[in-house]
PAMI-200119 format. One record per residue (C-alpha): residue in three letters; x, y, z. Coordinates in pm, whole numbers, padded with zeros to 5 digits, always signed. Example, Ala and Ser with C-alpha at 12.3 -4.5 7.8 and 13.67 -1.06 7.14 Angstrom:
BEGIN
ALA+01230-00450+00780SER+01367-00106+00714
//
This chain:
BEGIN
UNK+12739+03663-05022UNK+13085+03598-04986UNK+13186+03701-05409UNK+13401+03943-05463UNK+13306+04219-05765UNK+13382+03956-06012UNK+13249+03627-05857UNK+13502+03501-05752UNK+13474+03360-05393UNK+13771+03369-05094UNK+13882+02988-04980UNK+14151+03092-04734UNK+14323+03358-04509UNK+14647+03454-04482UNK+14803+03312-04157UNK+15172+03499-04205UNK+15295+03722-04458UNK+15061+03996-04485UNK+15377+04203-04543UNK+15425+04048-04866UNK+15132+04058-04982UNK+15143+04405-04922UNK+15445+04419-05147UNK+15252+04302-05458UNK+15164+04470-05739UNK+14765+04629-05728UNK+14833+04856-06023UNK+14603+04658-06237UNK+14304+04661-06019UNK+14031+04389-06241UNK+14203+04506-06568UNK+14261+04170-06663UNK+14041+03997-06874UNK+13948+03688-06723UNK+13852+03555-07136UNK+14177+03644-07233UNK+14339+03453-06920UNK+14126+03129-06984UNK+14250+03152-07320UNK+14646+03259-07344UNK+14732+03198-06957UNK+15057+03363-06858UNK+15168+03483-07200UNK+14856+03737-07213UNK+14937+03856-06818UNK+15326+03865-06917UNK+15277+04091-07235UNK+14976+04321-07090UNK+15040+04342-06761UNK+15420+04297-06676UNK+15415+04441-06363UNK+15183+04167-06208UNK+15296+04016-05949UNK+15318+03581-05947UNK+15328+03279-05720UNK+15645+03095-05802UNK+15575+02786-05583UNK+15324+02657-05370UNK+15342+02346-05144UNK+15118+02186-04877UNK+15285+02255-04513UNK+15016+02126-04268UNK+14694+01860-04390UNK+14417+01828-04149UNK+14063+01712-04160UNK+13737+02035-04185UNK+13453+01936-04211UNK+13516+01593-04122UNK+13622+01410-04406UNK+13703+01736-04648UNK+14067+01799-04636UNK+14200+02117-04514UNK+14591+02280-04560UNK+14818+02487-04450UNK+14997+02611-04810UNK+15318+02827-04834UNK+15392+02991-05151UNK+15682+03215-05252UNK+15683+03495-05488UNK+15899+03773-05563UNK+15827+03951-05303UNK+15843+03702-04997UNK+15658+03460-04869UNK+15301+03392-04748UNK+15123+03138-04579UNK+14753+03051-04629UNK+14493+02847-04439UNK+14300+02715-04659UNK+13924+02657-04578UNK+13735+02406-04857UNK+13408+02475-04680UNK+13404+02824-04742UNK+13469+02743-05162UNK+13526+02335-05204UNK+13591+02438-05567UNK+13840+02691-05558UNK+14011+02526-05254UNK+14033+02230-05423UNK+14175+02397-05774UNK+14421+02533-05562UNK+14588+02262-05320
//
């Protein structure tokens, strides 16, 4: 399948910036409770985990059309560390793709 240990499924690649994302934090490995995120957010991962590393902005640089008629993007987003930017691919997860962009 294409789940990761926790479920969660990919819905993009990283198209430039691998250096930063080498820069984040991994410390935490799948410490965080996903319960606890669903139900504090960011003042849980700020108080448990403060080294965690955030997006600070994302924005749609590039729209295009795969499949036909599902929209696909090109999204930068900054964090501390630098920037990366992501193709994202709604046919590999329309869900998460779409929670994302």
């Amino acid at each position: 399948t294409f789940l990761d240990g926790m479920g969660f499924s990919p819905f993009g690649e990283i198209i430039r910036g691998m250096d930063t994302v080498h820069k984040m934090y991994y410390g935490y490995a799948e410490q965080p409770d996903q319960g606890q995120i669903q139900q504090m957010g960011n003042l849980y991962l700020k108080k448990a985990f403060p080294e965690l590393s955030y997006t600070k902005q994302a924005e749609v640089v590039d729209s295009r059309a795969f499949p036909p008629g599902e929209p696909g993007k090109v999204v930068r987003c900054s964090t501390a560390q630098g920037e990366v930017v992501m193709d994202v691919h709604p046919e590999w997860a329309p869900v998460g793709a779409r929670r994302f962009v």
